[in-house]
DOZATI-484107 format. One record per residue (C-alpha): x, y, z; residue number from 1. Coordinates in nm, 2 decimals, padded with zeros to 4 digits, m for minus. Layout:
! DOZATI-484107
<mikol><c1>X</c1><c2>Y</c2><c3>Z</c3><pos>NUM</pos></mikol>
...
! end
This chain:
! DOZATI-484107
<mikol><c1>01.81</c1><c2>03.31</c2><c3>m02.66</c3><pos>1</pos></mikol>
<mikol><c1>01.99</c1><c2>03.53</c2><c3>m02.93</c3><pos>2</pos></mikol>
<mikol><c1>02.18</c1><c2>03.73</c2><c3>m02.68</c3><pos>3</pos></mikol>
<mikol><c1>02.36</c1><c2>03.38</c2><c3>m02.49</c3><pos>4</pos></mikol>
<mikol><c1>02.40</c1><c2>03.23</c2><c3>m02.84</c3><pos>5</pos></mikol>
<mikol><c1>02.55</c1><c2>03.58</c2><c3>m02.90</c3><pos>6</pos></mikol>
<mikol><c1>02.76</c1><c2>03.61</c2><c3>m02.61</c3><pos>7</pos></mikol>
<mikol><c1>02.92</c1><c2>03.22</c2><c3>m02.64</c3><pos>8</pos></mikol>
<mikol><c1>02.97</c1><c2>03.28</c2><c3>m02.97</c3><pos>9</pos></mikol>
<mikol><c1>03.18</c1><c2>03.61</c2><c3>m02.91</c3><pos>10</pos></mikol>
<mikol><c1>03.35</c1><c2>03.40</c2><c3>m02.66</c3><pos>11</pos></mikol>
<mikol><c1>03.47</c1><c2>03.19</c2><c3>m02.87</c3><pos>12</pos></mikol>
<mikol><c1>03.61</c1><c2>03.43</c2><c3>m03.09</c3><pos>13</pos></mikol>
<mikol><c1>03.80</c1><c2>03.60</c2><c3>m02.81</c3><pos>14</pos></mikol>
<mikol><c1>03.94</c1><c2>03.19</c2><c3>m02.68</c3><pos>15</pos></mikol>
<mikol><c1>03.99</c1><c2>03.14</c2><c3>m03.06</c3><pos>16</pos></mikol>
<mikol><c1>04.26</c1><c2>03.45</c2><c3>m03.09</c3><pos>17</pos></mikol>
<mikol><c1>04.39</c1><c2>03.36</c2><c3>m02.77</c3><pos>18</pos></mikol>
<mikol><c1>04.55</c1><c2>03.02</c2><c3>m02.95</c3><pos>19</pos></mikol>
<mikol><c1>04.61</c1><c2>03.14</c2><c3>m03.27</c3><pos>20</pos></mikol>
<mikol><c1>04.63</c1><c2>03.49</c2><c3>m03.34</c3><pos>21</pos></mikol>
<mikol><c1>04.76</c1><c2>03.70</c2><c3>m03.05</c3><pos>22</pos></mikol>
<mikol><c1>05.09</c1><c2>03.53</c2><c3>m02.89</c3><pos>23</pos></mikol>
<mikol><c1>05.05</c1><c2>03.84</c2><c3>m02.61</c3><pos>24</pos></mikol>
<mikol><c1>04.74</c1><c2>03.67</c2><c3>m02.48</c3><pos>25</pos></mikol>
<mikol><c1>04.97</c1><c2>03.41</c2><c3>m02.36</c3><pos>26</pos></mikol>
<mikol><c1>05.14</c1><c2>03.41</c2><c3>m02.01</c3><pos>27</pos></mikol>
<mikol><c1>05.46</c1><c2>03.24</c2><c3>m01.86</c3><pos>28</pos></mikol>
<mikol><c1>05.36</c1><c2>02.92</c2><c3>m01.96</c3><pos>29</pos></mikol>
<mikol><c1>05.21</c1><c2>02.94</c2><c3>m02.30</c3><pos>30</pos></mikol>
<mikol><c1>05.12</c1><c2>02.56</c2><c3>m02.37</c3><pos>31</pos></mikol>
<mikol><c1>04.93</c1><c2>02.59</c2><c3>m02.03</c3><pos>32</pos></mikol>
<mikol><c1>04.75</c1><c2>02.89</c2><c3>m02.14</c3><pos>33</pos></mikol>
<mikol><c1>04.63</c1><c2>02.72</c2><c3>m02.48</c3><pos>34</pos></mikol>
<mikol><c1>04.54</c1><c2>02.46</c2><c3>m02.33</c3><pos>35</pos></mikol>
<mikol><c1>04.28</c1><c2>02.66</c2><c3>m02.08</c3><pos>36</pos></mikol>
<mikol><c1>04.17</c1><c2>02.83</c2><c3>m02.42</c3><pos>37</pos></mikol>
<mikol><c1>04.06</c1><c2>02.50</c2><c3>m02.61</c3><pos>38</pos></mikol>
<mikol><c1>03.86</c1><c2>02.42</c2><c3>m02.27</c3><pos>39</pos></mikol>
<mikol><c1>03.72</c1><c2>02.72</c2><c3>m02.27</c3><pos>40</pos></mikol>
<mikol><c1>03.64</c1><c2>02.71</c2><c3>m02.64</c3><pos>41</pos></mikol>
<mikol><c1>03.47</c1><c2>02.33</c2><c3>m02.59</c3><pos>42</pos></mikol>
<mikol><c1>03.29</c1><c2>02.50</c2><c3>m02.26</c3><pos>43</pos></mikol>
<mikol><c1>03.14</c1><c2>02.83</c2><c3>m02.49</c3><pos>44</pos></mikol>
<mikol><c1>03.06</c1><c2>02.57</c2><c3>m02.77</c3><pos>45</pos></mikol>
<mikol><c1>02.87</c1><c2>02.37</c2><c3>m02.57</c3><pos>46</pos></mikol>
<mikol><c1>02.60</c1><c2>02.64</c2><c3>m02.46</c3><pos>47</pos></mikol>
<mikol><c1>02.64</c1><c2>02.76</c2><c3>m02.85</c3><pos>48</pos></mikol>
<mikol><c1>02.48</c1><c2>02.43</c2><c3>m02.95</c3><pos>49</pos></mikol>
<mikol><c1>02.25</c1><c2>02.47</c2><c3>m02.66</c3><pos>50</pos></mikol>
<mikol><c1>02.10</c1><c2>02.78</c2><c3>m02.78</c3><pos>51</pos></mikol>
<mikol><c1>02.11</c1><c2>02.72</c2><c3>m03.13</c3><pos>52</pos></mikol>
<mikol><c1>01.91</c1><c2>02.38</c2><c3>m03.05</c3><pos>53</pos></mikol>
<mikol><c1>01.66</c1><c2>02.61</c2><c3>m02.85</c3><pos>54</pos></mikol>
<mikol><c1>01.63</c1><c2>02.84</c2><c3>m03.13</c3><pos>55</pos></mikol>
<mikol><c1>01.56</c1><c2>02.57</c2><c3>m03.40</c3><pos>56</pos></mikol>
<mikol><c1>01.28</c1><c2>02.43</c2><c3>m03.17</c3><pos>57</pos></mikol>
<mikol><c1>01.12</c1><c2>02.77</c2><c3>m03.13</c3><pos>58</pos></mikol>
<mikol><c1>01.12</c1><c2>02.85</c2><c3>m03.47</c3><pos>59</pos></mikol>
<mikol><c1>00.93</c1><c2>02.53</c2><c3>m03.55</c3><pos>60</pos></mikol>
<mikol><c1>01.18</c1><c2>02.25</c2><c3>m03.60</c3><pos>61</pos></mikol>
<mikol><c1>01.08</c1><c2>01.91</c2><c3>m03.43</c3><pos>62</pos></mikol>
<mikol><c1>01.31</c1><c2>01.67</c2><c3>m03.23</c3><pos>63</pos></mikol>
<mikol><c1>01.34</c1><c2>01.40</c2><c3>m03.50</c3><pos>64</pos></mikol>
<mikol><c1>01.50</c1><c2>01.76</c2><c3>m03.70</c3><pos>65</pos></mikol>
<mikol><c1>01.71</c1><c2>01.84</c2><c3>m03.44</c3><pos>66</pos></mikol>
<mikol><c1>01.82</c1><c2>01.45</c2><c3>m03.40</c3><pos>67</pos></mikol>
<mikol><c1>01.89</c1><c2>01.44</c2><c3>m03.80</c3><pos>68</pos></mikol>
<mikol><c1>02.17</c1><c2>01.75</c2><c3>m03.68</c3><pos>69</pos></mikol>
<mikol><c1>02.31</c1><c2>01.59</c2><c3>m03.40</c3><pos>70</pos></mikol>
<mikol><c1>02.32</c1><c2>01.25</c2><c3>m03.53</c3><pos>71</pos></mikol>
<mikol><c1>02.17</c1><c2>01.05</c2><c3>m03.25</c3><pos>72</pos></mikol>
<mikol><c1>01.80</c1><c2>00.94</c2><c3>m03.21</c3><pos>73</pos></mikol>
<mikol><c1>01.53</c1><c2>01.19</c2><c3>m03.12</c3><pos>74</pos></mikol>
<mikol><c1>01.49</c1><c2>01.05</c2><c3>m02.78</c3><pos>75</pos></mikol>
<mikol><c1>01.85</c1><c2>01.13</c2><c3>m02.68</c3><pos>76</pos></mikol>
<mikol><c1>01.82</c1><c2>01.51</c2><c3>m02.84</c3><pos>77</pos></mikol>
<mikol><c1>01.56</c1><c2>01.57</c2><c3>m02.62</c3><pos>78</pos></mikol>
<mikol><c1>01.71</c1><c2>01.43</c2><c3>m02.33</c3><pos>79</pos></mikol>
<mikol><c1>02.01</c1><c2>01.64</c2><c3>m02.35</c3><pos>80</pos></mikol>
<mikol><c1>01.86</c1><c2>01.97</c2><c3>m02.48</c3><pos>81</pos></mikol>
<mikol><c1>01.45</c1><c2>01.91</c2><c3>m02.37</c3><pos>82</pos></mikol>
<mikol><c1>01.30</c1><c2>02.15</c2><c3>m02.11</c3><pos>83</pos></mikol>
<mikol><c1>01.00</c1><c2>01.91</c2><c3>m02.02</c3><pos>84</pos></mikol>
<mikol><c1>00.73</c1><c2>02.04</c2><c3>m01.81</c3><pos>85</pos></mikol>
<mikol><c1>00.60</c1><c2>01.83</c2><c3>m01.52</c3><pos>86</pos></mikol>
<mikol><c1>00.23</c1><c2>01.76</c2><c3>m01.54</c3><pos>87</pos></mikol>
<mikol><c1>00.18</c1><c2>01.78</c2><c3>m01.14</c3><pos>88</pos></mikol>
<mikol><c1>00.34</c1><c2>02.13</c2><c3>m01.06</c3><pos>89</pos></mikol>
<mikol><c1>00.36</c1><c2>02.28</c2><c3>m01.39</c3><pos>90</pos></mikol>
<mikol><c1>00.77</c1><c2>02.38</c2><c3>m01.34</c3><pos>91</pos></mikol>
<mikol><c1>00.99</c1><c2>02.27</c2><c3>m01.59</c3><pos>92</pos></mikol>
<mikol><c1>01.18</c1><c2>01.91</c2><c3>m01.47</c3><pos>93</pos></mikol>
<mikol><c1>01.53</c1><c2>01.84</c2><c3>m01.39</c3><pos>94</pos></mikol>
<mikol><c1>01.70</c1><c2>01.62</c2><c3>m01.68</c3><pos>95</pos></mikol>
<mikol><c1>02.03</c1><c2>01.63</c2><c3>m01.49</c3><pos>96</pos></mikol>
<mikol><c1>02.09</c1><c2>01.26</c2><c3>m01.36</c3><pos>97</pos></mikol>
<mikol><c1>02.20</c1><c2>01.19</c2><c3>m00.97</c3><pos>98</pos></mikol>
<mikol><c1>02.52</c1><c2>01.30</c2><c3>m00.94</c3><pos>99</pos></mikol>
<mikol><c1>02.63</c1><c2>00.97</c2><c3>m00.82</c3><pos>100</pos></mikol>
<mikol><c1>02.45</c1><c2>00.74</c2><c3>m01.01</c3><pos>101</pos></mikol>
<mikol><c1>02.72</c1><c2>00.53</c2><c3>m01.20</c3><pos>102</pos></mikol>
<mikol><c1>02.93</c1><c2>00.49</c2><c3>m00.90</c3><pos>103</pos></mikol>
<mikol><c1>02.57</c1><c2>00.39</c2><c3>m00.74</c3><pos>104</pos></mikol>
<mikol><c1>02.55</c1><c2>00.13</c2><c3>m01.00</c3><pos>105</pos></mikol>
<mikol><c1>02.85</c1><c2>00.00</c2><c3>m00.96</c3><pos>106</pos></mikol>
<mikol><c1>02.85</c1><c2>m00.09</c2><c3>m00.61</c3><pos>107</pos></mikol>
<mikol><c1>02.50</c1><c2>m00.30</c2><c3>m00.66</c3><pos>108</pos></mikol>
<mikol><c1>02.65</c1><c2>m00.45</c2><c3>m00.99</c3><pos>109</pos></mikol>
<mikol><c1>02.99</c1><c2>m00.55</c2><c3>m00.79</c3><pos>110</pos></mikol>
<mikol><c1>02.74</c1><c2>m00.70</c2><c3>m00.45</c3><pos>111</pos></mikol>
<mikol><c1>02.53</c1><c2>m00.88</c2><c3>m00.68</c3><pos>112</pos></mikol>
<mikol><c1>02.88</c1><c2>m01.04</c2><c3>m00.82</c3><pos>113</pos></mikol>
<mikol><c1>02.94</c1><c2>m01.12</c2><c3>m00.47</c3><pos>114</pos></mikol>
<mikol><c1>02.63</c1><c2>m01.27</c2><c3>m00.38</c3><pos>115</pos></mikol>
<mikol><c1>02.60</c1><c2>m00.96</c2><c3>m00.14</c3><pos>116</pos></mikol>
<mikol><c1>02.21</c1><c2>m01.01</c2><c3>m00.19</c3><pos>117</pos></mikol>
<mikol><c1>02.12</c1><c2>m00.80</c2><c3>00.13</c3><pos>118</pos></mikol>
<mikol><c1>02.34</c1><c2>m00.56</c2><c3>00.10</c3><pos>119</pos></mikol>
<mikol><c1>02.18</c1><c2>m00.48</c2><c3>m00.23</c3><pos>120</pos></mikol>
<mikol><c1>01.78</c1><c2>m00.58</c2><c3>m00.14</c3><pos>121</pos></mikol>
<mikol><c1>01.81</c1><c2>m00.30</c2><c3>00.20</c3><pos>122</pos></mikol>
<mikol><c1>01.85</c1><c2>m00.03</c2><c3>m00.05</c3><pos>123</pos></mikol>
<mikol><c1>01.54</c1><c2>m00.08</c2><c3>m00.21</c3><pos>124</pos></mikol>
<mikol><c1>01.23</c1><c2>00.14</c2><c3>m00.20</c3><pos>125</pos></mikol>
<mikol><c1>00.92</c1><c2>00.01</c2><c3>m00.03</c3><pos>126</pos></mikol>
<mikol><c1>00.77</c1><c2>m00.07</c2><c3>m00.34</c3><pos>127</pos></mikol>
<mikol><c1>01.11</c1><c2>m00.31</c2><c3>m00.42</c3><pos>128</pos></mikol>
<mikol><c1>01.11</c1><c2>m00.42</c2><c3>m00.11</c3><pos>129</pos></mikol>
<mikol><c1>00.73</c1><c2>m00.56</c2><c3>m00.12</c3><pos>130</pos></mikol>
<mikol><c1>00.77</c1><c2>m00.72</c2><c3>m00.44</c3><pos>131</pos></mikol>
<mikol><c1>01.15</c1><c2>m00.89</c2><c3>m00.42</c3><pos>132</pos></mikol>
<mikol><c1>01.33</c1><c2>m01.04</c2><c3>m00.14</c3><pos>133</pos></mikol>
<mikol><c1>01.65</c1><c2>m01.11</c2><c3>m00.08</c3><pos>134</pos></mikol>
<mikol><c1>01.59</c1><c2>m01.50</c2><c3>m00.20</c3><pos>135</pos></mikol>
<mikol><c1>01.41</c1><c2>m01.42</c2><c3>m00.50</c3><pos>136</pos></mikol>
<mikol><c1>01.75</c1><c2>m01.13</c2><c3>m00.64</c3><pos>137</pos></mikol>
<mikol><c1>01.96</c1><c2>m01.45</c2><c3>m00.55</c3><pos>138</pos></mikol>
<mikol><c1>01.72</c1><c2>m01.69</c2><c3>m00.78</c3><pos>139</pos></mikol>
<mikol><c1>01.70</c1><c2>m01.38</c2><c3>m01.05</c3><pos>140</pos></mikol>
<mikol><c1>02.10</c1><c2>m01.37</c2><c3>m01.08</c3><pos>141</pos></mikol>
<mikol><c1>02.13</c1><c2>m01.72</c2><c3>m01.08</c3><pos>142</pos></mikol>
<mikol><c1>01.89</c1><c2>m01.76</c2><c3>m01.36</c3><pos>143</pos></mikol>
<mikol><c1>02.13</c1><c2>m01.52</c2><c3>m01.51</c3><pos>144</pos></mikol>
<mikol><c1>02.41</c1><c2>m01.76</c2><c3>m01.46</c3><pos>145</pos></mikol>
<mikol><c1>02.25</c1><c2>m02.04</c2><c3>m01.57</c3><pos>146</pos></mikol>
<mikol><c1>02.20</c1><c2>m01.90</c2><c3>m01.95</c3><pos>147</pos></mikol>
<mikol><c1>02.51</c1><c2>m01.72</c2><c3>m01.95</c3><pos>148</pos></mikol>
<mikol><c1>02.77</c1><c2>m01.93</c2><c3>m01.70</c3><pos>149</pos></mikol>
<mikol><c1>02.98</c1><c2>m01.70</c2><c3>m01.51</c3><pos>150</pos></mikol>
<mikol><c1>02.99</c1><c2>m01.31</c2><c3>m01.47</c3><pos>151</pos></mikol>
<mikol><c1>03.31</c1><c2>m01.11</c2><c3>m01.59</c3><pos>152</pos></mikol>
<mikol><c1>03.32</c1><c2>m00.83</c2><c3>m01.57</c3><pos>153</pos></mikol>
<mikol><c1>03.07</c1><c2>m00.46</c2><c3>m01.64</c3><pos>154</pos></mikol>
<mikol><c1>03.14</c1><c2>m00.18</c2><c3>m01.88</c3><pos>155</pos></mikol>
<mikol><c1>03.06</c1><c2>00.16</c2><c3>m01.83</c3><pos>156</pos></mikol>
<mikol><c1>02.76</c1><c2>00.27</c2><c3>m01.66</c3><pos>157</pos></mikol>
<mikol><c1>02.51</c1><c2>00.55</c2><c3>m01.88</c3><pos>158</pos></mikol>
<mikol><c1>02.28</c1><c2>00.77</c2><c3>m01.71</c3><pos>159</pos></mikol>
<mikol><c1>01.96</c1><c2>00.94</c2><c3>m01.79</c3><pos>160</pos></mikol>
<mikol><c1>01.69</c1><c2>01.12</c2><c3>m01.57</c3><pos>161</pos></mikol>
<mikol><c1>01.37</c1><c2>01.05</c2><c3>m01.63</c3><pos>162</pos></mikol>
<mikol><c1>01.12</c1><c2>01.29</c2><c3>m01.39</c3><pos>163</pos></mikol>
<mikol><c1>01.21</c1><c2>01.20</c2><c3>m01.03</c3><pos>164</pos></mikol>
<mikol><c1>01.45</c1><c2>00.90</c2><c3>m01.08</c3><pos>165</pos></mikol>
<mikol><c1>01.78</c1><c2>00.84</c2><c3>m01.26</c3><pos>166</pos></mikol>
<mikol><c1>01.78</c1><c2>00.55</c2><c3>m01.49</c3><pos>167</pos></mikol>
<mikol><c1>02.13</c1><c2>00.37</c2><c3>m01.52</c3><pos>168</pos></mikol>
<mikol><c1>02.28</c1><c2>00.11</c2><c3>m01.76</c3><pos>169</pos></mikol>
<mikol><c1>02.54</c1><c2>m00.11</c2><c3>m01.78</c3><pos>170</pos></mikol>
<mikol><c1>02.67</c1><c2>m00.36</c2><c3>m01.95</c3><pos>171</pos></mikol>
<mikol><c1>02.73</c1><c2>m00.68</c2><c3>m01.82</c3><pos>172</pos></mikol>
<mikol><c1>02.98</c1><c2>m00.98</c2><c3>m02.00</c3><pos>173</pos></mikol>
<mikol><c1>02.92</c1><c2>m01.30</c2><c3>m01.89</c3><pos>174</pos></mikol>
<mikol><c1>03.12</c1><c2>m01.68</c2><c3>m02.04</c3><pos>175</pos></mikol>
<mikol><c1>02.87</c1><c2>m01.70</c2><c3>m02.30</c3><pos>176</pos></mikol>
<mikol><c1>02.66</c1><c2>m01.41</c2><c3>m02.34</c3><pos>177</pos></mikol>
<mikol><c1>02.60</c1><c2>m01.04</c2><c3>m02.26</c3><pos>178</pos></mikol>
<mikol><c1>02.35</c1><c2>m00.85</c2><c3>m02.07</c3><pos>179</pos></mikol>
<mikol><c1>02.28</c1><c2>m00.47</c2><c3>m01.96</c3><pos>180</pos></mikol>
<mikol><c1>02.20</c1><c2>m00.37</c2><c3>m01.54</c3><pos>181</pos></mikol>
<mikol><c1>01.93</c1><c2>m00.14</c2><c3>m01.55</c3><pos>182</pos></mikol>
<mikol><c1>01.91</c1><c2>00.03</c2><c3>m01.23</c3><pos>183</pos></mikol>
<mikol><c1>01.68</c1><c2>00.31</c2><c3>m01.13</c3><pos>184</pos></mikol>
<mikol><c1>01.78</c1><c2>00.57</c2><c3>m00.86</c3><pos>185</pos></mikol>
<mikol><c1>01.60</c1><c2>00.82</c2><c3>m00.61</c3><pos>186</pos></mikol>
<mikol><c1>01.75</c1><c2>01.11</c2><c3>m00.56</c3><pos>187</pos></mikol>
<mikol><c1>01.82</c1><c2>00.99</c2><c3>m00.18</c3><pos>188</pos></mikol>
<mikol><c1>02.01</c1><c2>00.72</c2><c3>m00.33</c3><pos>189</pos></mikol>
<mikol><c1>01.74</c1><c2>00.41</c2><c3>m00.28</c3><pos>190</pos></mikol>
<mikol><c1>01.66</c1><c2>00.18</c2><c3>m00.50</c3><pos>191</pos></mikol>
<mikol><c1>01.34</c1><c2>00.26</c2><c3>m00.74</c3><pos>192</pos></mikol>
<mikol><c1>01.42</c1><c2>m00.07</c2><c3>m00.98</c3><pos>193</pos></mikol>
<mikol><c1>01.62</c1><c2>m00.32</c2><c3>m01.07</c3><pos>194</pos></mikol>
<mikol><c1>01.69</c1><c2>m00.50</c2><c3>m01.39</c3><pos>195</pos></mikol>
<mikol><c1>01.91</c1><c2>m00.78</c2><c3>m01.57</c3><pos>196</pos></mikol>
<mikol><c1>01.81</c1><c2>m00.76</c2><c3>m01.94</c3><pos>197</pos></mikol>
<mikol><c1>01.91</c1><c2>m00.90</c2><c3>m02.23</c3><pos>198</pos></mikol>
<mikol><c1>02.18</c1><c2>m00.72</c2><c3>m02.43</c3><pos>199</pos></mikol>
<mikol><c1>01.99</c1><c2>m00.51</c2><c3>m02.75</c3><pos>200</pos></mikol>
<mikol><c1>02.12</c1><c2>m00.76</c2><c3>m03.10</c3><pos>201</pos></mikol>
<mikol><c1>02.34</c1><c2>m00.60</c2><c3>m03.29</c3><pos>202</pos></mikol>
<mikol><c1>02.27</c1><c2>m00.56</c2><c3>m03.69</c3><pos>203</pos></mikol>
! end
């Protein structure tokens, strides 16, 4: 733990001369070369946080402390920096979302706009596929629609990985109100769930 916070740290120091102190660091093209510097500096600070998260935990800090740091709510610290163990096999869990997820989203989000409802409904799971059809997605959006009136558009999908699936959100503008697509993910790219919710009120 020490010796990576360590080593990104002198990293950084070494990036950090290379834009500021030593022009012969630079090559033939020195805007490019500060420019790879600042990456690599944002790359080296990354794991720097990493490890100094790790190090707070082990020397007794909780989440909520971390969180208080990194301004954003416990939950999210630990989903970026939390090595959770799973309960079946004892190894510690991926927390990396699918890859592919918010282009996965995306594609059911834009079939459900185009009443595509099979096209959506055969990438369910078997567990979707026993409990919703391709009538009842059409009656669910439609219900949608009728609160709402007509879809406009989605924002930007978010992703999060939660044991074996990868939970997406989007938001969703209709005429007259907003809503968030949360859909859930296999890693073979099936569909585990699939909700239209209610956009979160804003203070």
């Amino acid at each position: 733990m020490t010796d990576t916070f360590d080593s990104a740290g002198a990293r950084i120091r070494d990036e950090i001369d290379r834009l500021f102190v030593s022009p012969a660091y630079t090559g033939d093209e020195p805007a490019l070369d500060r420019l790879r510097a600042a990456l690599a500096i944002q790359a080296h600070s990354a794991t720097l946080v990493a490890a100094a998260v790790e190090h707070a935990r082990a020397t007794g800090r909780t989440w909520q402390d971390v969180a208080d740091v990194l301004g954003v709510t416990r939950q999210a610290a630990f989903q970026r920096f939390g090595k959770p163990i799973d309960p079946r096999t004892g190894a510690t869990m991926s927390t990396t979302p699918l890859a592919e997820a918010t282009s996965l989203a995306e594609s059911i989000i834009d079939a459900l706009a185009m009443s595509r409802w099979t096209e959506v409904t055969s990438r369910f799971d078997a567990q979707m596929n026993s409990g919703l059809t391709s009538d009842g997605l059409a009656a669910a959006w439609a219900q949608v629609i009728g609160m709402a009136g007509a879809y406009e558009g989605h924002g930007v999908p978010e992703a999060t990985r939660a044991a074996d699936i990868t939970i997406t959100n989007t938001p969703l503008a209709f005429e007259a109100g907003d809503f968030i697509a949360r859909i859930s993910f296999h890693d073979d790219h099936s569909i585990a769930g699939l909700y239209i919710l209610p956009s979160e009120p804003t203070a």
